[in-house]
Chimera marker file (.cmm) of the C-alpha trace (Angstrom):
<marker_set name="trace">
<marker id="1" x="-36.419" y="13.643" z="1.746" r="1" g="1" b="0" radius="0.5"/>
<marker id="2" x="-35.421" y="15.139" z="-1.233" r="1" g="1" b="0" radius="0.5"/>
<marker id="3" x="-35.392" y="12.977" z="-4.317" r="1" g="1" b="0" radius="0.5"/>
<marker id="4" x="-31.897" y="14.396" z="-5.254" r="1" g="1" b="0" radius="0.5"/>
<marker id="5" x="-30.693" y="12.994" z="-2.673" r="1" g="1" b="0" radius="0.5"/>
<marker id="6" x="-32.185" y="9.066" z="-2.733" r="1" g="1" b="0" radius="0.5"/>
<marker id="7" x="-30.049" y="8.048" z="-5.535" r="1" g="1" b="0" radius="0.5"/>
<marker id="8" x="-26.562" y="10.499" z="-4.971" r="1" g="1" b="0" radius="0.5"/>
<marker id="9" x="-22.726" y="9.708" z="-4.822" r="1" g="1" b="0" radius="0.5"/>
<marker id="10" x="-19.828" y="11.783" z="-4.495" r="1" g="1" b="0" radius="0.5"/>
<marker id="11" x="-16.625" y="10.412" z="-4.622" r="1" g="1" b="0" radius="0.5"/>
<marker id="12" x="-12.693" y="11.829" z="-4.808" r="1" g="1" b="0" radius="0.5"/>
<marker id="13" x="-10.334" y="9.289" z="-6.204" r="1" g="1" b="0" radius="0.5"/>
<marker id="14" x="-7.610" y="8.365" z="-8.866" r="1" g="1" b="0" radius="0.5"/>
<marker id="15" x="-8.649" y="6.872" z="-12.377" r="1" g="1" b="0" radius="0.5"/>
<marker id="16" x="-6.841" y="3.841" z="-13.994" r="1" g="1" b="0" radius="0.5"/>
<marker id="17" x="-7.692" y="3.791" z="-17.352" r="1" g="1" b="0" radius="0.5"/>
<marker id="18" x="-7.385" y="6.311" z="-20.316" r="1" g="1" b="0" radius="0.5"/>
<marker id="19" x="-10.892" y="7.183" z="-21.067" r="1" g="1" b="0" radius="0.5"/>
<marker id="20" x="-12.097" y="6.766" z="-24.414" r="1" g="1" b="0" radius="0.5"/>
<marker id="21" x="-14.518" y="8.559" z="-26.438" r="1" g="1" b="0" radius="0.5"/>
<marker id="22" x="-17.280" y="6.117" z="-28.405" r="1" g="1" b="0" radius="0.5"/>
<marker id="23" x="-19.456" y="8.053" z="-30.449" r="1" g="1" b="0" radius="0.5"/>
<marker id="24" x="-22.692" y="6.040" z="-31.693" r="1" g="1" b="0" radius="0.5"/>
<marker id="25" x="-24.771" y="6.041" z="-34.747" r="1" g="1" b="0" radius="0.5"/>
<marker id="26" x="-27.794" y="8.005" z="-33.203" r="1" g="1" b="0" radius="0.5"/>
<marker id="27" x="-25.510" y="11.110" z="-32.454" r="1" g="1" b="0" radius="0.5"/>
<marker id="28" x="-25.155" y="9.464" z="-28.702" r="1" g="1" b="0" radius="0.5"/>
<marker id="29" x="-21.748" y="10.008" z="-27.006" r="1" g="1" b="0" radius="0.5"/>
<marker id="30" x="-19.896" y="8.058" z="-23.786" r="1" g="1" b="0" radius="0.5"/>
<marker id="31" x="-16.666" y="7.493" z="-21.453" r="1" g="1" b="0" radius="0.5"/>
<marker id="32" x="-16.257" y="4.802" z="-19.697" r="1" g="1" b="0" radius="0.5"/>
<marker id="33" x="-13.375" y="5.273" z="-17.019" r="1" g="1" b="0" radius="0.5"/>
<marker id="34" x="-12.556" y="3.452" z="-13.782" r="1" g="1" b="0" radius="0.5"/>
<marker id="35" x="-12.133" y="4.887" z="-10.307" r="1" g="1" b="0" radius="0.5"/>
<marker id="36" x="-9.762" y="3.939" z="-7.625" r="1" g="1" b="0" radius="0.5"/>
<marker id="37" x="-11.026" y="5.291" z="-3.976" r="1" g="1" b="0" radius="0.5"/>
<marker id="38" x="-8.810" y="4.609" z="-1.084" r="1" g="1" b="0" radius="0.5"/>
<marker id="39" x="-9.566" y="3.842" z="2.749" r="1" g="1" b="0" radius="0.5"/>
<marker id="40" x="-7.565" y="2.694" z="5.808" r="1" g="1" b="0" radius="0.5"/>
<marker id="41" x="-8.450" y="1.682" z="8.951" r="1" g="1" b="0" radius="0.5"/>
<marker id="42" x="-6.781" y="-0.310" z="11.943" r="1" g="1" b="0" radius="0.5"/>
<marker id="43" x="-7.183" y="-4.134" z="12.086" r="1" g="1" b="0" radius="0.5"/>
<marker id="44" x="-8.197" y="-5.534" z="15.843" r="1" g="1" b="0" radius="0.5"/>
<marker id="45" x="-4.363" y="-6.396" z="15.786" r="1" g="1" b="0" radius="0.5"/>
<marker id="46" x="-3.610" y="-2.609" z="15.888" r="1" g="1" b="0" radius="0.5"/>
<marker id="47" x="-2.151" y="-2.831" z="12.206" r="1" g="1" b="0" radius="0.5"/>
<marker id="48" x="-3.120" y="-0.353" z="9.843" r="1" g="1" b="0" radius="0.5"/>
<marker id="49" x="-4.847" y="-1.494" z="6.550" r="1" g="1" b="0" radius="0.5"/>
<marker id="50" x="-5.323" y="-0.050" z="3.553" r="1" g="1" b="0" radius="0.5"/>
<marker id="51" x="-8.161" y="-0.972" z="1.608" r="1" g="1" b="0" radius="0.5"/>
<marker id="52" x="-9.110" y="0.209" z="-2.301" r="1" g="1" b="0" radius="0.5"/>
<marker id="53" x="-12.091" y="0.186" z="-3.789" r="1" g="1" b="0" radius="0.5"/>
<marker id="54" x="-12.620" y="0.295" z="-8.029" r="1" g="1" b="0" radius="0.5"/>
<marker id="55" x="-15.349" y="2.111" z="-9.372" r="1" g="1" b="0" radius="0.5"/>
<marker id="56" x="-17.023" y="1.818" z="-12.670" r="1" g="1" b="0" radius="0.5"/>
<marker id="57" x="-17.674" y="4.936" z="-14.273" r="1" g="1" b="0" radius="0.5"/>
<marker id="58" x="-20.143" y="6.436" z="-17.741" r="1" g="1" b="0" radius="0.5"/>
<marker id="59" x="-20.422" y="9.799" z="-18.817" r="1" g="1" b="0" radius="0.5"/>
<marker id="60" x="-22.506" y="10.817" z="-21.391" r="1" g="1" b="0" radius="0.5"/>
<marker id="61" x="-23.096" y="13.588" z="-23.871" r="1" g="1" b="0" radius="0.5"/>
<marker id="62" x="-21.065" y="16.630" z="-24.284" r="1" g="1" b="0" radius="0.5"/>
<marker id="63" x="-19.302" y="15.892" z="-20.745" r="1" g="1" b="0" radius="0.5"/>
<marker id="64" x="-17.990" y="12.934" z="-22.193" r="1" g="1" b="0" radius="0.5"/>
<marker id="65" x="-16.100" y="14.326" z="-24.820" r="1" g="1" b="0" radius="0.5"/>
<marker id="66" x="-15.090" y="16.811" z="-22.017" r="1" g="1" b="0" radius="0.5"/>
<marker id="67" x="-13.850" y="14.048" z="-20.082" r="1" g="1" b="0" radius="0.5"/>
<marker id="68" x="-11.987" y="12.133" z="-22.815" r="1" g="1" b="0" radius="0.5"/>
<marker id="69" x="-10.117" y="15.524" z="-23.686" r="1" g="1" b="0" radius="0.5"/>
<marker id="70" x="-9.131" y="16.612" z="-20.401" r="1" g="1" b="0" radius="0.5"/>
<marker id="71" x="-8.704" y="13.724" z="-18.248" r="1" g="1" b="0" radius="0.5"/>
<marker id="72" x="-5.983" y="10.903" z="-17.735" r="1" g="1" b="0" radius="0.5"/>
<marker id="73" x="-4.995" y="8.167" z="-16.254" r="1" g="1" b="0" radius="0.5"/>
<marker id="74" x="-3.832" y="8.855" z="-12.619" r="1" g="1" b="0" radius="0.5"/>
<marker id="75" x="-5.308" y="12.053" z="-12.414" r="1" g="1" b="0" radius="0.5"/>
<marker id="76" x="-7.280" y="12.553" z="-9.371" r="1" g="1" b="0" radius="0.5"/>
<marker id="77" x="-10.805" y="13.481" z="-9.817" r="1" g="1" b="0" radius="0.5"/>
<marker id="78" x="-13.952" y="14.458" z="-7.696" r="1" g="1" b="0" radius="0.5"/>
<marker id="79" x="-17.190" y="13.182" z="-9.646" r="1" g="1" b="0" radius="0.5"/>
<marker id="80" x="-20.823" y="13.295" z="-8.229" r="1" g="1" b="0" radius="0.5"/>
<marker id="81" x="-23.472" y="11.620" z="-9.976" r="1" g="1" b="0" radius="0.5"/>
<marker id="82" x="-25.971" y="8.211" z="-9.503" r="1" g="1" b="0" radius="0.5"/>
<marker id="83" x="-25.747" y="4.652" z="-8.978" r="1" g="1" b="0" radius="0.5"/>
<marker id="84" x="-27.076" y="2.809" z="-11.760" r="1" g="1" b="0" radius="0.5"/>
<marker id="85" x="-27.692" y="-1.067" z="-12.213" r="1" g="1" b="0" radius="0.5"/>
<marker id="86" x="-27.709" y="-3.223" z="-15.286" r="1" g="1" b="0" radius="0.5"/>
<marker id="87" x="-27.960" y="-6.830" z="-16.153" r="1" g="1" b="0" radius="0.5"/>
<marker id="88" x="-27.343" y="-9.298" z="-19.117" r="1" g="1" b="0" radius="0.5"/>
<marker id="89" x="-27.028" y="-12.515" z="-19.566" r="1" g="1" b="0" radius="0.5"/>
<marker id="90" x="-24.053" y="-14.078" z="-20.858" r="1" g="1" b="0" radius="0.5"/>
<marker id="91" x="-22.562" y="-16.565" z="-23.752" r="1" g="1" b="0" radius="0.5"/>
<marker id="92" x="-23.135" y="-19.370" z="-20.723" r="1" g="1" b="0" radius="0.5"/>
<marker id="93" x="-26.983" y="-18.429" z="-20.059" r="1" g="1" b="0" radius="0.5"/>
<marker id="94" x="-26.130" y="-16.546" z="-16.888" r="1" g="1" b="0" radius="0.5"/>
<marker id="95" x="-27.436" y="-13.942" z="-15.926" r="1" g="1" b="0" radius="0.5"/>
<marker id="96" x="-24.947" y="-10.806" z="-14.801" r="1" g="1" b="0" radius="0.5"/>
<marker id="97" x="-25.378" y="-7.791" z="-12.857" r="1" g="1" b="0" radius="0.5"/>
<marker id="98" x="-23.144" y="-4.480" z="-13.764" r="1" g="1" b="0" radius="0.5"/>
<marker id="99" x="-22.982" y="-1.543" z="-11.310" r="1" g="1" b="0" radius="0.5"/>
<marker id="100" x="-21.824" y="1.819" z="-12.164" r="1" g="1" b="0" radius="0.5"/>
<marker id="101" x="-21.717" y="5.078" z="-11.720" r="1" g="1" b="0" radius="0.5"/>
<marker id="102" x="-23.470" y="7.785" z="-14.394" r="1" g="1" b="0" radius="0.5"/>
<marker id="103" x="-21.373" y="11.126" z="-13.708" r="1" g="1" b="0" radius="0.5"/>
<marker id="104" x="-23.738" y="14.051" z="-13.724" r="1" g="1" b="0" radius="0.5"/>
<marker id="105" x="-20.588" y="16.132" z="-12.868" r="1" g="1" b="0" radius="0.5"/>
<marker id="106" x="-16.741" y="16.210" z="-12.401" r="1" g="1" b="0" radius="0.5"/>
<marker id="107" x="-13.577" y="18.292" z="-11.282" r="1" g="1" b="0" radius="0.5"/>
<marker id="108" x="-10.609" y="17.161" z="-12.735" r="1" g="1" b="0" radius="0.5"/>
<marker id="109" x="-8.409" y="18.133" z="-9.100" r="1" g="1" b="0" radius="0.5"/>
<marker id="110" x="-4.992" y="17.758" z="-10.241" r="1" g="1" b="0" radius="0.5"/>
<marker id="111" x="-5.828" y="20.705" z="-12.812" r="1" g="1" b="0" radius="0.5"/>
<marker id="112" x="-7.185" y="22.548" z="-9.681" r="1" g="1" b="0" radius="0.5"/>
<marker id="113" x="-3.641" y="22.028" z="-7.836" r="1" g="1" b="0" radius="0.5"/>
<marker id="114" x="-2.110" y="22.992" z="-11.380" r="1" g="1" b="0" radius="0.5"/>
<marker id="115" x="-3.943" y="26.505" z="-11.421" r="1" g="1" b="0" radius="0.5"/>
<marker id="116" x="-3.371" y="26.984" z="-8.059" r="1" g="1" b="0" radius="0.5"/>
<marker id="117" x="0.291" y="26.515" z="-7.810" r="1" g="1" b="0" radius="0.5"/>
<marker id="118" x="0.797" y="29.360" z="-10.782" r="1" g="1" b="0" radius="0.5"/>
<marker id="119" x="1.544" y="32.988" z="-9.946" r="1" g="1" b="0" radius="0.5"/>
<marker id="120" x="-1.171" y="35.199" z="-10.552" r="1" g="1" b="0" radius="0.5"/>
<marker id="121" x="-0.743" y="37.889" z="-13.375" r="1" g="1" b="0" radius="0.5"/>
<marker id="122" x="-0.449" y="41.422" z="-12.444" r="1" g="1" b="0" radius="0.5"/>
<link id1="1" id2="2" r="1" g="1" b="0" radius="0.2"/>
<link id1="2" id2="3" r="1" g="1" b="0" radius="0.2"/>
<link id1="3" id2="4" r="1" g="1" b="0" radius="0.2"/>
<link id1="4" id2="5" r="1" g="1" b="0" radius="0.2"/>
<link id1="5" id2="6" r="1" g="1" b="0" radius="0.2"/>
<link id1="6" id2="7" r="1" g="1" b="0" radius="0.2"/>
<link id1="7" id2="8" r="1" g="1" b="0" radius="0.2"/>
<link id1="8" id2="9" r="1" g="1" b="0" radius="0.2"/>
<link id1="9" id2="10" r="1" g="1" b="0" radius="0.2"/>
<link id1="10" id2="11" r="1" g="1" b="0" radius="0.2"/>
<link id1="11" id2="12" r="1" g="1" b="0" radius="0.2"/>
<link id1="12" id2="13" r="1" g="1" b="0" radius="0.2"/>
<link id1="13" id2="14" r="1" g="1" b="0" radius="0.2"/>
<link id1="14" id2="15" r="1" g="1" b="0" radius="0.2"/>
<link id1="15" id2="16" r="1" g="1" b="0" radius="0.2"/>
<link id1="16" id2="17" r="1" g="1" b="0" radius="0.2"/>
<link id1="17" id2="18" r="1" g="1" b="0" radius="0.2"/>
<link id1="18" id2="19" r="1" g="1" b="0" radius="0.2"/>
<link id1="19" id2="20" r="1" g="1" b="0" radius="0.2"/>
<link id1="20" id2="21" r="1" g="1" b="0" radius="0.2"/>
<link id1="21" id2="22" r="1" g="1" b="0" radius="0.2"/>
<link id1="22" id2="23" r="1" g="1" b="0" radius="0.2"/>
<link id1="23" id2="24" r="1" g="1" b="0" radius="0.2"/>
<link id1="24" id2="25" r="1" g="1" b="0" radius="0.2"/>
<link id1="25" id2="26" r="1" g="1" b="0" radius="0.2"/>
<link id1="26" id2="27" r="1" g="1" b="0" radius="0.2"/>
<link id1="27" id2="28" r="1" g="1" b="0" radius="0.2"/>
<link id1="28" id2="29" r="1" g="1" b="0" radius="0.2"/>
<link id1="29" id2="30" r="1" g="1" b="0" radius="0.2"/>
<link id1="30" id2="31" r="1" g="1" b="0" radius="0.2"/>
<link id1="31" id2="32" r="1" g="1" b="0" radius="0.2"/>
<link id1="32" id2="33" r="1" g="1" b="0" radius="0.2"/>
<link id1="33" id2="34" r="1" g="1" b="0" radius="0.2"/>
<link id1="34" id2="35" r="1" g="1" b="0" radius="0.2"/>
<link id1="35" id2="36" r="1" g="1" b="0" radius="0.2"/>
<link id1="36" id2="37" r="1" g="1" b="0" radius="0.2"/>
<link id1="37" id2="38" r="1" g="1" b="0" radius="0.2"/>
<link id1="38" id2="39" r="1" g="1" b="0" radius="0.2"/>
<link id1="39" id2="40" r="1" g="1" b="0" radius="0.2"/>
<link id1="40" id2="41" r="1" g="1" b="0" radius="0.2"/>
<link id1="41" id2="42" r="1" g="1" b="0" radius="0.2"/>
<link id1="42" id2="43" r="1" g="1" b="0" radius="0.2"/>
<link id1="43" id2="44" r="1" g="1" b="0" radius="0.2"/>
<link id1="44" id2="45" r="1" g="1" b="0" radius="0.2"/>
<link id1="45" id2="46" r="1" g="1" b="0" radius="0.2"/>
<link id1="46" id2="47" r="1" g="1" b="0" radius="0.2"/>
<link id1="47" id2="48" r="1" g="1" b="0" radius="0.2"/>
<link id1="48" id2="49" r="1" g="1" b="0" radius="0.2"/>
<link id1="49" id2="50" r="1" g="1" b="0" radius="0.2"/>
<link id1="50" id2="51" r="1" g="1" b="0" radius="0.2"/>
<link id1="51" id2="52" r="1" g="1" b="0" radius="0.2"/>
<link id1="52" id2="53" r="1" g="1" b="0" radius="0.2"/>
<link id1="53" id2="54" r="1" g="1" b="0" radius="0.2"/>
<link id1="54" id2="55" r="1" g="1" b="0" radius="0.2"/>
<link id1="55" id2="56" r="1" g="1" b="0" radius="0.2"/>
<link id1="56" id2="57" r="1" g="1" b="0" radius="0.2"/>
<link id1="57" id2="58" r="1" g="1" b="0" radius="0.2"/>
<link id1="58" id2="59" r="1" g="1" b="0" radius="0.2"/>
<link id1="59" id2="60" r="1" g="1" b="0" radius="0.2"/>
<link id1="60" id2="61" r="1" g="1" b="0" radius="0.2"/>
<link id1="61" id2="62" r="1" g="1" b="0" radius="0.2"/>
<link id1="62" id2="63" r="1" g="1" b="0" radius="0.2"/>
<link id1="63" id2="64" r="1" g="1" b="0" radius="0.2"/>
<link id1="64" id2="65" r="1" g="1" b="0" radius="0.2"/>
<link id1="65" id2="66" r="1" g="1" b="0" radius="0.2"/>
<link id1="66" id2="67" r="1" g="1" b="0" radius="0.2"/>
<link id1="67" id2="68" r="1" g="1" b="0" radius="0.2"/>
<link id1="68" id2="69" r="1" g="1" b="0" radius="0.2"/>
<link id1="69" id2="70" r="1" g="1" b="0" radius="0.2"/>
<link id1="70" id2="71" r="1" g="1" b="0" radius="0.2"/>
<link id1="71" id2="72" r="1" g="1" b="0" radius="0.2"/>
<link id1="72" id2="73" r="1" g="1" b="0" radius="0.2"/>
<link id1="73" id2="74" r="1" g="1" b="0" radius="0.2"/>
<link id1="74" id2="75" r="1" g="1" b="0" radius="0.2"/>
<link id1="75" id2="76" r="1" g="1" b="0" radius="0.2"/>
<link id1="76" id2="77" r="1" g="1" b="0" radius="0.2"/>
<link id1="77" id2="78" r="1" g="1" b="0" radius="0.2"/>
<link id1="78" id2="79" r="1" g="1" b="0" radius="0.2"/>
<link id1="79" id2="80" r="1" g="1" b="0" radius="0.2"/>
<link id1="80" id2="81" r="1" g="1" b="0" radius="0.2"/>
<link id1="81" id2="82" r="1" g="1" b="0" radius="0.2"/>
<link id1="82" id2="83" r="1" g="1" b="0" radius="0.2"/>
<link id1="83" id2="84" r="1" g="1" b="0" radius="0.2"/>
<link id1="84" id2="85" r="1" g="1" b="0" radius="0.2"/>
<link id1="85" id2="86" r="1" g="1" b="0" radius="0.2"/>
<link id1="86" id2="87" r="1" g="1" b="0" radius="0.2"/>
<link id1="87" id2="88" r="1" g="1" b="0" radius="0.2"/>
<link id1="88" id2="89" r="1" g="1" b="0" radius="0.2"/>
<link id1="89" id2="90" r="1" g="1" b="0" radius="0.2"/>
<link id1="90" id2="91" r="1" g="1" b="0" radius="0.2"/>
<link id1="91" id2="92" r="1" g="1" b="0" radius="0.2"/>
<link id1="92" id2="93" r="1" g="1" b="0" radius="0.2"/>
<link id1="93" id2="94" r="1" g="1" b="0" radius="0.2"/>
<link id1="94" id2="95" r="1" g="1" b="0" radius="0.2"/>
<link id1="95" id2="96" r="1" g="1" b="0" radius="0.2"/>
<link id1="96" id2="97" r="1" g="1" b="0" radius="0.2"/>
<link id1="97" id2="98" r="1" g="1" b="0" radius="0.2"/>
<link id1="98" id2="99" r="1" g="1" b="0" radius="0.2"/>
<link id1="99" id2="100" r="1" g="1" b="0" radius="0.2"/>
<link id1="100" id2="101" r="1" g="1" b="0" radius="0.2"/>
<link id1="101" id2="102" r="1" g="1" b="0" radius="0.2"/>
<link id1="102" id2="103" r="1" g="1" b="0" radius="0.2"/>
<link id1="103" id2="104" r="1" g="1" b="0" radius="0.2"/>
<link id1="104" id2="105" r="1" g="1" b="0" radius="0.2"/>
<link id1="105" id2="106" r="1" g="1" b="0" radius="0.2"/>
<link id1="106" id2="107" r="1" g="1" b="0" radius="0.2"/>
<link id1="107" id2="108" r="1" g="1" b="0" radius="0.2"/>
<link id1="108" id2="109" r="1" g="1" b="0" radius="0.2"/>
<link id1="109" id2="110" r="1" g="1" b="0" radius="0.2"/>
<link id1="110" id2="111" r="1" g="1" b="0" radius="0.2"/>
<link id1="111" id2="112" r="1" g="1" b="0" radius="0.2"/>
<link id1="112" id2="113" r="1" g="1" b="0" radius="0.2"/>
<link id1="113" id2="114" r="1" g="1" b="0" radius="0.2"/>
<link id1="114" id2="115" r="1" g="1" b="0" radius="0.2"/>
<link id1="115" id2="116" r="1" g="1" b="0" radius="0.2"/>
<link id1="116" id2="117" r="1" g="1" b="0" radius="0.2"/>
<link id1="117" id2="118" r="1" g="1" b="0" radius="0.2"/>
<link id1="118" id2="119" r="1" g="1" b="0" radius="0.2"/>
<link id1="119" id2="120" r="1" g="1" b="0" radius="0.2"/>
<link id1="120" id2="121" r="1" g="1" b="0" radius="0.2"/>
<link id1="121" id2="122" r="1" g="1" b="0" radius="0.2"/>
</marker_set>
């Protein structure tokens, strides 16, 4: 199996948050944003459901000021990356795990549909 593959997601959904740029003192750059997917499936009653799932999301680097200039809430995105897991302990002694996802790569697609709906130039 190929080792690109062990630790891969691709996912197509909505964000809902502005991302915002934090630059830190060792030159280091990051956006965080969050990432609505959607599903739906039919209950055993017959009833349709509809199901959403939030995603946390860090991009770092030069992408990340990419992503803080070009992206917005609502816009529907396509971002591949990895999953990556952290932990902390809190003010109470507990400890906490954090999931997200570190975006190696992203399409903002409601710029796609922009480009695509103009007339090309002859």
């Amino acid at each position: 199996m190929s080792s690109k593959l062990a630790n891969s997601v691709s996912l197509i959904g909505h964000l809902g948050i502005e991302p915002e740029l934090k630059k830190f003192g060792n030159g280091k750059m990051c956006t965080r944003l969050s990432l609505a997917t959607h599903d739906s499936y039919k209950s055993e009653s017959g009833e349709w459901v509809n199901h959403t799932t939030w995603h946390n999301l860090v991009i770092w680097g030069k992408m990340a000021e990419s992503a803080s200039k070009n992206l917005h809430k609502g816009d529907q995105v396509a971002v591949s990356g990895k999953i990556s897991t952290r932990n902390y302990t809190d003010k109470e002694g507990v400890k906490r795990f954090f999931t997200e996802i570190e975006v190696s790569d992203f399409m903002n697609l409601k710029e796609k549909e922009k480009a695509a709906a103009e007339p090309l130039l002859q």
